[in-house]
N, CA, C and O atoms as CSV, one atom per row, in Angstrom:
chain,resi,resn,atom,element,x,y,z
A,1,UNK,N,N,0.818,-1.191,0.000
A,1,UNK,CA,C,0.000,0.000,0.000
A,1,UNK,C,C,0.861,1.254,0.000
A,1,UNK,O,O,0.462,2.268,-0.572
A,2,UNK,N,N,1.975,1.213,0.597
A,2,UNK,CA,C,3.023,2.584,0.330
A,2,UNK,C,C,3.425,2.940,-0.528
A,2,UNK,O,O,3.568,4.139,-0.770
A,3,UNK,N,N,3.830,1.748,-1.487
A,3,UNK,CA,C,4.116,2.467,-2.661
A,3,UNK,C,C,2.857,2.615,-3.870
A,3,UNK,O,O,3.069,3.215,-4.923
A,4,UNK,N,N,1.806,2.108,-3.613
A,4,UNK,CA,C,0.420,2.261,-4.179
A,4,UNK,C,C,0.647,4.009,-3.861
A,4,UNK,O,O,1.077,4.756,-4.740
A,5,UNK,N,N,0.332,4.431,-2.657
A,5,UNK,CA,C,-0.038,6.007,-2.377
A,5,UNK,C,C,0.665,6.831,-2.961
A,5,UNK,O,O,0.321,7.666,-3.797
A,6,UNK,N,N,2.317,6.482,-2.259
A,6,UNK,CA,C,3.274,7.272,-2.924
A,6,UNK,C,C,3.335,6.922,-5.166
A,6,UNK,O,O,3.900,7.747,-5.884
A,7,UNK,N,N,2.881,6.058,-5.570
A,7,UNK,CA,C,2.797,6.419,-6.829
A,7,UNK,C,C,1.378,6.940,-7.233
A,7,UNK,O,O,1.223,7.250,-8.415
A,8,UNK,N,N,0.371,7.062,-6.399
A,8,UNK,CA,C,-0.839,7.748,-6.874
A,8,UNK,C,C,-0.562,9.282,-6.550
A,8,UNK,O,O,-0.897,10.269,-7.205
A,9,UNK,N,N,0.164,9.201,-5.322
A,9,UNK,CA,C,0.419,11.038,-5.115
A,9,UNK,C,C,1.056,11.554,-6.020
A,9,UNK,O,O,0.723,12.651,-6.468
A,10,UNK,N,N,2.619,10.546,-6.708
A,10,UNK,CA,C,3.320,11.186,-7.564
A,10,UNK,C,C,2.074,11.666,-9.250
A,10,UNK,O,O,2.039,12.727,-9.873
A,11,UNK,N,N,1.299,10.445,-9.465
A,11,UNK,CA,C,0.961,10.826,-10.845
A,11,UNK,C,C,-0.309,11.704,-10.768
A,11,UNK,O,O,-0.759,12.093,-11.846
A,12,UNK,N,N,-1.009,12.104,-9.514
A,12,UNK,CA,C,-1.643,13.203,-9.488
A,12,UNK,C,C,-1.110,14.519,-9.924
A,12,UNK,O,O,-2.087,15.061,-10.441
A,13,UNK,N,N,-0.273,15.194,-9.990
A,13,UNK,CA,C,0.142,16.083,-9.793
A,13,UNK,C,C,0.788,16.139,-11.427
A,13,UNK,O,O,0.760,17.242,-11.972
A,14,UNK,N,N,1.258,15.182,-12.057
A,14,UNK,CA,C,1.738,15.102,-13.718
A,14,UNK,C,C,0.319,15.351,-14.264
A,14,UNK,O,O,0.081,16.291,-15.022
A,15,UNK,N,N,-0.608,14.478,-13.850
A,15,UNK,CA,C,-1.503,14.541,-14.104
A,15,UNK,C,C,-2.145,16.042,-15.056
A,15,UNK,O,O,-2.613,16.008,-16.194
A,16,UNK,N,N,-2.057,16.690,-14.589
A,16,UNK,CA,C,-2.809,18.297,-15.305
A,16,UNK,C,C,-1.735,19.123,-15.898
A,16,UNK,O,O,-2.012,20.108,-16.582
A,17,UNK,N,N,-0.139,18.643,-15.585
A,17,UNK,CA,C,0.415,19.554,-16.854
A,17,UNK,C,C,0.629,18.254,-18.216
A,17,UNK,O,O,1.369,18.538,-19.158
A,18,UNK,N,N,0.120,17.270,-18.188
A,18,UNK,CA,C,0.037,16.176,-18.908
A,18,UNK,C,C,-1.299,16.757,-20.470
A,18,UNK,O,O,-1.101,16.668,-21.682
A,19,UNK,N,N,-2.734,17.387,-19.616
A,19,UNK,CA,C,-3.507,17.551,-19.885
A,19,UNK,C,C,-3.454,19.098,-20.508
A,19,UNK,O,O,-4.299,19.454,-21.330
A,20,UNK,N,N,-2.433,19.954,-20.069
A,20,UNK,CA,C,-2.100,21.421,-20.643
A,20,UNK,C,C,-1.249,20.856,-22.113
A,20,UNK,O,O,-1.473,21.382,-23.203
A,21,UNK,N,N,-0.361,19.833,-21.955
A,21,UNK,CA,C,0.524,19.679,-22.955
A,21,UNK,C,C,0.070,19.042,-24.149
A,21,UNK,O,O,0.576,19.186,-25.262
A,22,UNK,N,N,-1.186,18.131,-23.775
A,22,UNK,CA,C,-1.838,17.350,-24.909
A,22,UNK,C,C,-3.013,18.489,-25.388
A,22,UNK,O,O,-3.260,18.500,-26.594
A,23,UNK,N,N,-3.605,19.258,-24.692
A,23,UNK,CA,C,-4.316,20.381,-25.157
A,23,UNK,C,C,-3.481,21.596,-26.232
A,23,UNK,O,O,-3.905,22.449,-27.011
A,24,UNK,N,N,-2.114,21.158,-25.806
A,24,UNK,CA,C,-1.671,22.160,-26.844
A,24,UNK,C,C,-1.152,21.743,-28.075
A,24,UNK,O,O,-0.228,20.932,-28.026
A,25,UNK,N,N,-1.684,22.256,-29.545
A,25,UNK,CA,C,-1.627,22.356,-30.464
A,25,UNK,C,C,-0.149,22.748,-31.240
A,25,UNK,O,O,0.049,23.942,-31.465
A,26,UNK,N,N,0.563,22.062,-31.520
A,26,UNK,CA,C,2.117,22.692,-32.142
A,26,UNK,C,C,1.645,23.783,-33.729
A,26,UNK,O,O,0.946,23.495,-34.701
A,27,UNK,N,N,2.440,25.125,-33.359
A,27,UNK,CA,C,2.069,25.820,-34.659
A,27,UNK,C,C,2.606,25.215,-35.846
A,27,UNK,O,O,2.387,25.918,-36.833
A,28,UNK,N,N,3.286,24.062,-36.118
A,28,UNK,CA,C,3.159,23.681,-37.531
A,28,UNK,C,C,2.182,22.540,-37.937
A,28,UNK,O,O,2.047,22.060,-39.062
A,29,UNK,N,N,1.549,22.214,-36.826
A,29,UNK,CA,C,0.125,21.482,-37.192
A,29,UNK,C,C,-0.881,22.414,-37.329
A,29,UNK,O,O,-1.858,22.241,-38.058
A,30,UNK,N,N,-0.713,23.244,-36.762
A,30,UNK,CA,C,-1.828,24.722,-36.852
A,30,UNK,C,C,-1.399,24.842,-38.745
A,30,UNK,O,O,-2.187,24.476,-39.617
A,31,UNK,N,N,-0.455,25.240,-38.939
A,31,UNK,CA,C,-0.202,25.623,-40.459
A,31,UNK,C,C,-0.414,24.429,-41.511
A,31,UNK,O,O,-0.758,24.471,-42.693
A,32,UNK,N,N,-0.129,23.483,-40.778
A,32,UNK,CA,C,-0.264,21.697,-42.107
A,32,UNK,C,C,-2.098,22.224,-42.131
A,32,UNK,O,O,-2.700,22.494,-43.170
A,33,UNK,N,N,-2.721,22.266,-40.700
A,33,UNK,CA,C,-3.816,21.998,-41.174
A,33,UNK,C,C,-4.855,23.390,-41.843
A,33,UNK,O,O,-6.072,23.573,-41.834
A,34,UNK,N,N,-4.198,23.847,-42.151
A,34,UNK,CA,C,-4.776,25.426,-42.875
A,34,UNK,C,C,-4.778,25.464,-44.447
A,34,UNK,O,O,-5.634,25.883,-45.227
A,35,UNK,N,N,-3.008,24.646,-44.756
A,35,UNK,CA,C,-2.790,24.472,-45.459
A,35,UNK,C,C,-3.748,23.472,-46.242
A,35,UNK,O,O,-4.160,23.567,-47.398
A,36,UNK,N,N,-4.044,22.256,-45.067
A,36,UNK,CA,C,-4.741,20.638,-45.836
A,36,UNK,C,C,-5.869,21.671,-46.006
A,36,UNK,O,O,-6.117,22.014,-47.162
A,37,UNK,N,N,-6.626,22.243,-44.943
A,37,UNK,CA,C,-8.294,22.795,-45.480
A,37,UNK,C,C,-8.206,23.522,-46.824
A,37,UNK,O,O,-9.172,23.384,-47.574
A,38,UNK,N,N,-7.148,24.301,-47.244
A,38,UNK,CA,C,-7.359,25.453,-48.498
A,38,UNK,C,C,-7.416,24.149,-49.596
A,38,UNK,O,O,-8.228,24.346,-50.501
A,39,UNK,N,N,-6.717,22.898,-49.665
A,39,UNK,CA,C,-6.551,22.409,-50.528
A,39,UNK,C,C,-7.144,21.437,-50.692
A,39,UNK,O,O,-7.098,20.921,-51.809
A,40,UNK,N,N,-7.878,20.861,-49.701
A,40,UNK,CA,C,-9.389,19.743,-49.602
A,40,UNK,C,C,-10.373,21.509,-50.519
A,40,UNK,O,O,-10.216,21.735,-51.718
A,41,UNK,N,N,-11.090,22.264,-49.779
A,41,UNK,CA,C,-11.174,23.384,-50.662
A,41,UNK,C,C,-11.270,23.193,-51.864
A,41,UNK,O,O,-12.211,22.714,-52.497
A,42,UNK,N,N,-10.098,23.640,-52.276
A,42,UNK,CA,C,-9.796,23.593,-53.623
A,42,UNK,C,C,-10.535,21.856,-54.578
A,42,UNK,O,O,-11.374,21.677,-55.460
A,43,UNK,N,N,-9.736,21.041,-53.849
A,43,UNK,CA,C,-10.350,19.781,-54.400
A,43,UNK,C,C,-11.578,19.575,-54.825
A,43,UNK,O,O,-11.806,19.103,-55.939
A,44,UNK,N,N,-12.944,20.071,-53.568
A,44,UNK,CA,C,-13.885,19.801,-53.538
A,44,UNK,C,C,-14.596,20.657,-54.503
A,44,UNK,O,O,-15.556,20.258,-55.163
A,45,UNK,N,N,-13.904,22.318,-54.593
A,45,UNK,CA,C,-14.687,22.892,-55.645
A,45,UNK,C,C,-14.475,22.524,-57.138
A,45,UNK,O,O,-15.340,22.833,-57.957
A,46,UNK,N,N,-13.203,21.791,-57.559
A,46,UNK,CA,C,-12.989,21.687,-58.602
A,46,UNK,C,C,-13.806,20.453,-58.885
A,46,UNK,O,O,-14.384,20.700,-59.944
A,47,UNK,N,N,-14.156,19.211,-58.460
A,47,UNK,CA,C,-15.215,18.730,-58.188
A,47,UNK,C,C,-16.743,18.848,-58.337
A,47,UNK,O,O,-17.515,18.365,-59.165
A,48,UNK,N,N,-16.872,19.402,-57.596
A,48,UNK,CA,C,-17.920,20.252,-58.353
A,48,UNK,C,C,-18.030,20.934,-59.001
A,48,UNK,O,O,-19.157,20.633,-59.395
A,49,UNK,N,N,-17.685,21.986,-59.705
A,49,UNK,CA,C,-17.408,22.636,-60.949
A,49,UNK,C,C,-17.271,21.587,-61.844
A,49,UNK,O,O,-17.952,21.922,-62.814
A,50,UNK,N,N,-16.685,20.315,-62.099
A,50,UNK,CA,C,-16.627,19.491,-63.409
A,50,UNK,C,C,-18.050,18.826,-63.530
A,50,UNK,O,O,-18.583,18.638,-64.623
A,51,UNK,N,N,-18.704,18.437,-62.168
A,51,UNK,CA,C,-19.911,17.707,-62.366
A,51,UNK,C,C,-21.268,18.614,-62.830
A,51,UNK,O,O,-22.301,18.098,-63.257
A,52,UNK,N,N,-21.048,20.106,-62.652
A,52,UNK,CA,C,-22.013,20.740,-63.047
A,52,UNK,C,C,-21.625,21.468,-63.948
A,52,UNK,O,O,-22.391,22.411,-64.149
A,53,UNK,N,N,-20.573,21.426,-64.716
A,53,UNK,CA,C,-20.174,21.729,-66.037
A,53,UNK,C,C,-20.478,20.797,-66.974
A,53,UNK,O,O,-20.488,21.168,-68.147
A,54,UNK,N,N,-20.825,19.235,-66.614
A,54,UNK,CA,C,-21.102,18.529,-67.049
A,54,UNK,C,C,-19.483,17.520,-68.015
A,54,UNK,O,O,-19.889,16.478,-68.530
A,55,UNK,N,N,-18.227,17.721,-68.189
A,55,UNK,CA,C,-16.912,16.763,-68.150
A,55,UNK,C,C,-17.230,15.609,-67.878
A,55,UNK,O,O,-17.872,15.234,-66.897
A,56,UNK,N,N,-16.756,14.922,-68.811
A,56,UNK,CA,C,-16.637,13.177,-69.087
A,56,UNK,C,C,-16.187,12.958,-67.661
A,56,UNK,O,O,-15.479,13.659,-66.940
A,57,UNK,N,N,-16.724,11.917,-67.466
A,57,UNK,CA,C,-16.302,11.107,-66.028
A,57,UNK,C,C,-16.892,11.813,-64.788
A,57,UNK,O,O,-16.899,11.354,-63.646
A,58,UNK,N,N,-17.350,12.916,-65.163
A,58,UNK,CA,C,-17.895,13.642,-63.535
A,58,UNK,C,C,-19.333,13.128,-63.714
A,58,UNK,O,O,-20.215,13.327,-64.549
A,59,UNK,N,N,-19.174,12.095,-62.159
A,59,UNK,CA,C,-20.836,11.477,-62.145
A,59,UNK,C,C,-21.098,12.355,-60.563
A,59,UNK,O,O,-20.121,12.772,-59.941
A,60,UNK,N,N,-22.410,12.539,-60.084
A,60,UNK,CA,C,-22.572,12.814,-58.981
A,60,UNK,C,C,-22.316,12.613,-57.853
A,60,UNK,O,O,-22.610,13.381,-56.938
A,61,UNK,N,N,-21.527,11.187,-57.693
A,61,UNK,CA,C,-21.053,10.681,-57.034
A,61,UNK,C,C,-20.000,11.106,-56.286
A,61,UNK,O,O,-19.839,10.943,-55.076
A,62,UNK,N,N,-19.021,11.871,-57.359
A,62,UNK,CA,C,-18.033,12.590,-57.409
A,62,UNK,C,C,-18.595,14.182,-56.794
A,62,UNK,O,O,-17.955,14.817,-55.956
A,63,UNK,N,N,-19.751,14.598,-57.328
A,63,UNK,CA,C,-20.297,16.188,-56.853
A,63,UNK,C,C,-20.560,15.806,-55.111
A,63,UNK,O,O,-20.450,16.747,-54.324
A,64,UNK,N,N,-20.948,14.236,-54.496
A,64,UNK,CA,C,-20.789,14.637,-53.209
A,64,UNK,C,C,-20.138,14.564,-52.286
A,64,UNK,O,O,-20.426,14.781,-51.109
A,65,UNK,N,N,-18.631,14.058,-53.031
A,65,UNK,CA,C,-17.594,13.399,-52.708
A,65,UNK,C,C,-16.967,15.452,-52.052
A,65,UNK,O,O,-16.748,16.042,-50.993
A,66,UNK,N,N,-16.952,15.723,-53.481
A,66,UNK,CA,C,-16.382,17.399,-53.754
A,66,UNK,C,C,-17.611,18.193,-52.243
A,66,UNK,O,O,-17.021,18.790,-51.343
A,67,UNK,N,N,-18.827,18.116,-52.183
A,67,UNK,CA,C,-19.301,18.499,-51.420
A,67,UNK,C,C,-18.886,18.389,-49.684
A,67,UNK,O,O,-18.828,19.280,-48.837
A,68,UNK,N,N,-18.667,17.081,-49.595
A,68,UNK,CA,C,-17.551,16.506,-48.003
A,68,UNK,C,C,-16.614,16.927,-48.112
A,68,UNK,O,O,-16.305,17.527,-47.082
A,69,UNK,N,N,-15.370,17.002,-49.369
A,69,UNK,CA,C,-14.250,18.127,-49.395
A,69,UNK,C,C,-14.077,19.495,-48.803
A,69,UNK,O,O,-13.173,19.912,-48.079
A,70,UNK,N,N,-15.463,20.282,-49.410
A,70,UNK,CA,C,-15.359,21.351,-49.158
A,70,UNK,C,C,-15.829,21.768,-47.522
A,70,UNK,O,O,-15.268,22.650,-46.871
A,71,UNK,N,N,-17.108,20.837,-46.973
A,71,UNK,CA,C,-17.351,20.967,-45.849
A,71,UNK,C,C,-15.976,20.621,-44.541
A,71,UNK,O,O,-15.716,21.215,-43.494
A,72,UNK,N,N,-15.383,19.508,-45.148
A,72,UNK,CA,C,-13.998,19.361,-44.205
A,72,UNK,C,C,-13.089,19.964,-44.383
A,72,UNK,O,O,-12.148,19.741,-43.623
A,73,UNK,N,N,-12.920,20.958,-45.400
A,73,UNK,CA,C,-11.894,21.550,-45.860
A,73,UNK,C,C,-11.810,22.299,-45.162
A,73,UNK,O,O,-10.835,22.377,-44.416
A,74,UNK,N,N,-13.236,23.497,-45.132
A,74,UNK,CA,C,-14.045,25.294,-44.331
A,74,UNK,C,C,-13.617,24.384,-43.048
A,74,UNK,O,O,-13.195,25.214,-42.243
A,75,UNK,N,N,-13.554,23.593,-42.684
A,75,UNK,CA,C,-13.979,23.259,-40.774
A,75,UNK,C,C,-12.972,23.221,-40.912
A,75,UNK,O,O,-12.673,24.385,-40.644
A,76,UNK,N,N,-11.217,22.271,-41.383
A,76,UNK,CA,C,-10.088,22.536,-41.168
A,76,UNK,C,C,-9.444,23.983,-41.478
A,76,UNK,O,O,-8.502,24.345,-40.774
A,77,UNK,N,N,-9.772,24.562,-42.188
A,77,UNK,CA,C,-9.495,26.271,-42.508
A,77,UNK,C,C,-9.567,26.811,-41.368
A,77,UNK,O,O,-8.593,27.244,-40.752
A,78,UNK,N,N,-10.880,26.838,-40.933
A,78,UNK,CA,C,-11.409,27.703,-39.602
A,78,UNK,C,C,-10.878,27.343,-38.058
A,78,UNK,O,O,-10.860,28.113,-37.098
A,79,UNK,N,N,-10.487,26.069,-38.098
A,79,UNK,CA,C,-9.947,25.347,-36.772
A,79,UNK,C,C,-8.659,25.518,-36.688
A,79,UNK,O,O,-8.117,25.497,-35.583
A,80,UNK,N,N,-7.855,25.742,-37.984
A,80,UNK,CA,C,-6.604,26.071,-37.980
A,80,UNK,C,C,-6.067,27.526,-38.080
A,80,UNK,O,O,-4.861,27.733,-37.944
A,81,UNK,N,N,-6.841,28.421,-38.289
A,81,UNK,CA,C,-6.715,29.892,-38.293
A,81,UNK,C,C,-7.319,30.143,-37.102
A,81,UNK,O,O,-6.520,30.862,-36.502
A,82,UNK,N,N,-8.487,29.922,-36.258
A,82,UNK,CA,C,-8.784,30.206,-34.918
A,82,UNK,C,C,-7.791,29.862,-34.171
A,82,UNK,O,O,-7.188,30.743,-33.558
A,83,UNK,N,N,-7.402,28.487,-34.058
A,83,UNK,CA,C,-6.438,28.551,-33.373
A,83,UNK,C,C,-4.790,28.865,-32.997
A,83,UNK,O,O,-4.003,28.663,-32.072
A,84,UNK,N,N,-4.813,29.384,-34.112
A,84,UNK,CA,C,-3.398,30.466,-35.059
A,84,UNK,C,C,-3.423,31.609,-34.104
A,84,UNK,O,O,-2.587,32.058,-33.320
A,85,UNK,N,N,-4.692,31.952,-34.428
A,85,UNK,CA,C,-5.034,33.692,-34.079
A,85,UNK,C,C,-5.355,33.489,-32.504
A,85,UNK,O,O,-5.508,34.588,-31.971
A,86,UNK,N,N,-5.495,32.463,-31.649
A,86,UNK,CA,C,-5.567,32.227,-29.923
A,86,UNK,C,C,-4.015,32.007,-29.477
A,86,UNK,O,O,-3.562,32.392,-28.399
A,87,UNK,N,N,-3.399,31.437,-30.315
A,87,UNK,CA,C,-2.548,31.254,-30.100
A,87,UNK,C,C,-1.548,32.589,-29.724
A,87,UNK,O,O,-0.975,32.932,-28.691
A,88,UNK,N,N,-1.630,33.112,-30.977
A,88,UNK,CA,C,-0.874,34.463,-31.274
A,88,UNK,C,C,-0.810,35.717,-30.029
A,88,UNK,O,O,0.083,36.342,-29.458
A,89,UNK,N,N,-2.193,35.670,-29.996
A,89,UNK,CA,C,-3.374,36.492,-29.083
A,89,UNK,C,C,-2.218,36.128,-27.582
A,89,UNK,O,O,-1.309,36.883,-27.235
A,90,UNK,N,N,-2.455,35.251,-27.131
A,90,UNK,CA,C,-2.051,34.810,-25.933
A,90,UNK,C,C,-0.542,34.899,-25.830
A,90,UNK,O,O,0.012,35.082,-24.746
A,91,UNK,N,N,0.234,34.744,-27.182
A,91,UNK,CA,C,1.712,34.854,-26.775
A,91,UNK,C,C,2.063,36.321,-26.798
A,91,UNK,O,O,3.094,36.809,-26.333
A,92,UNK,N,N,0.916,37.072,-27.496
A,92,UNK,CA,C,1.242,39.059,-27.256
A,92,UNK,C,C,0.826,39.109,-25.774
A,92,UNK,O,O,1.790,39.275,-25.027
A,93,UNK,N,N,-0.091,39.030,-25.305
A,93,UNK,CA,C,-0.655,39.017,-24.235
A,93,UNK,C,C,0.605,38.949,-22.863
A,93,UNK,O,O,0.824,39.639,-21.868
A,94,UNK,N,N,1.440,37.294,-23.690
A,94,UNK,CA,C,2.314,37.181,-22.473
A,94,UNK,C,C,3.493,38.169,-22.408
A,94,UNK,O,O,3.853,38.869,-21.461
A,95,UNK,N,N,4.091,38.034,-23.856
A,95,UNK,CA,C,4.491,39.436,-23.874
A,95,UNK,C,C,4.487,40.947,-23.198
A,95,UNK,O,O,5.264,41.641,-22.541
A,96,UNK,N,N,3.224,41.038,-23.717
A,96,UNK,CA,C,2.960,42.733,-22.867
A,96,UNK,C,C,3.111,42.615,-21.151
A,96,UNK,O,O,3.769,43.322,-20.388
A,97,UNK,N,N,2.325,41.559,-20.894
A,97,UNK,CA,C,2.655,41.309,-19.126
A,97,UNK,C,C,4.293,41.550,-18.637
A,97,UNK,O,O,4.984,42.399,-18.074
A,98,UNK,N,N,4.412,40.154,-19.276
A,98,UNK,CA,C,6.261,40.672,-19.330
A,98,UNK,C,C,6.698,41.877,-19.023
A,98,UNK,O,O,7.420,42.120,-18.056
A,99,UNK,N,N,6.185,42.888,-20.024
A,99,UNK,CA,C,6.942,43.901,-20.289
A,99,UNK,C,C,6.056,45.100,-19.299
A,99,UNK,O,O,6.119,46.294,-19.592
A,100,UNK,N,N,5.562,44.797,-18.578
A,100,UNK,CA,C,4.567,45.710,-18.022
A,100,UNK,C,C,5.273,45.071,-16.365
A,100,UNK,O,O,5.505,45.831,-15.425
A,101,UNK,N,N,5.453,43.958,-16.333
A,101,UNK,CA,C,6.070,43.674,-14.895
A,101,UNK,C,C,7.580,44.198,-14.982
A,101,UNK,O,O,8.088,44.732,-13.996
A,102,UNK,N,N,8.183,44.062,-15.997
A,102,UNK,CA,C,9.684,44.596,-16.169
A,102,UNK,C,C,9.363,46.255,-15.831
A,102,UNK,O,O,9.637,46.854,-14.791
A,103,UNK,N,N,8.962,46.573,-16.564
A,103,UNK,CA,C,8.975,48.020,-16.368
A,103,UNK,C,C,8.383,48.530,-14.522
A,103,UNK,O,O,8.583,49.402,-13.676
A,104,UNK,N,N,7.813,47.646,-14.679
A,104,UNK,CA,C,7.189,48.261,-13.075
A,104,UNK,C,C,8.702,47.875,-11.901
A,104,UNK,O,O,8.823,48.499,-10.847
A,105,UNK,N,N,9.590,46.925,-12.272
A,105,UNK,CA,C,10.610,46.093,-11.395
A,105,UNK,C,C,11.085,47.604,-11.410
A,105,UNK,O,O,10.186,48.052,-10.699
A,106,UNK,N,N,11.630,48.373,-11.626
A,106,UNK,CA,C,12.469,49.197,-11.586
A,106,UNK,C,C,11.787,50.558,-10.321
A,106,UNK,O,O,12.305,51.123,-9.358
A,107,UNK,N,N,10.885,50.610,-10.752
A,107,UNK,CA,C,10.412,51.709,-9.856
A,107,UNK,C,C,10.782,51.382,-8.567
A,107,UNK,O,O,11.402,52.007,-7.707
A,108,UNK,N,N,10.217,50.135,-8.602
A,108,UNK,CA,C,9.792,49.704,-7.339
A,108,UNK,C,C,10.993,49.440,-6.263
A,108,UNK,O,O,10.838,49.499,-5.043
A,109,UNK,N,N,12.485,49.072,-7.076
A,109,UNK,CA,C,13.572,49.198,-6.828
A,109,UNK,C,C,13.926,50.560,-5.992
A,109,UNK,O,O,14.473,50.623,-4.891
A,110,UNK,N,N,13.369,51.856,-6.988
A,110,UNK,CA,C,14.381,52.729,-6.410
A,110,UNK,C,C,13.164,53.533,-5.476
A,110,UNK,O,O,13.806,54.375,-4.847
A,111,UNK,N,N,12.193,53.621,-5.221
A,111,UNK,CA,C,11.776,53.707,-4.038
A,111,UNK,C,C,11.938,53.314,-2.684
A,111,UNK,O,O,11.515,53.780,-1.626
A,112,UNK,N,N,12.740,52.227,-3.010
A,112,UNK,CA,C,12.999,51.568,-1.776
A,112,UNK,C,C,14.472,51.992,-1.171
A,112,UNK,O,O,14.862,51.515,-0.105
């Protein structure tokens, strides 16, 4: 039972920066997947554009194939630029703090 506790106490505590680290998104998966949505996008409209232009070989099959393209494409576009722009957001953010506690370190120095 001691070392039961002592390894449940230890993995409590990994536990939630485990859950910060898998919550976070690496910015070149942010960019692969901006990139994959513009070009599922692209796929799906060209897709459709051949089946309602009417082109040899474009059966409808294909127009709803191009239709799931474009719907997974807009949702990877948007999931990968939102989270671009939270991302961004939050590293100015940490920034300015930074620079707003630096600047205050000094005063506070020579008052004393």
């Amino acid at each position: 039972m001691g070392m039961d506790e002592q390894k449940n106490g230890q993995e409590l505590p990994e536990e939630p920066e485990k859950k910060e680290k898998q919550q976070e998104i690496p910015t070149r998966s942010m960019m692969l997947m901006i990139v994959a949505g513009a070009y599922l996008l692209y796929t799906g409209y060209t897709l459709c554009k051949n089946v309602l232009a009417g082109q040899d070989g474009a059966s409808w099959g294909f127009f709803a194939a191009g239709a799931a393209f474009i719907v997974i494409g807009a949702g990877m576009l948007f999931y990968g630029i939102k989270c671009y722009n939270d991302r961004s957001k939050a590293k100015r953010l940490a920034e300015e703090a930074e620079e707003a506690a630096a600047a205050e370190m000094p005063e506070e120095e020579t008052e004393e």
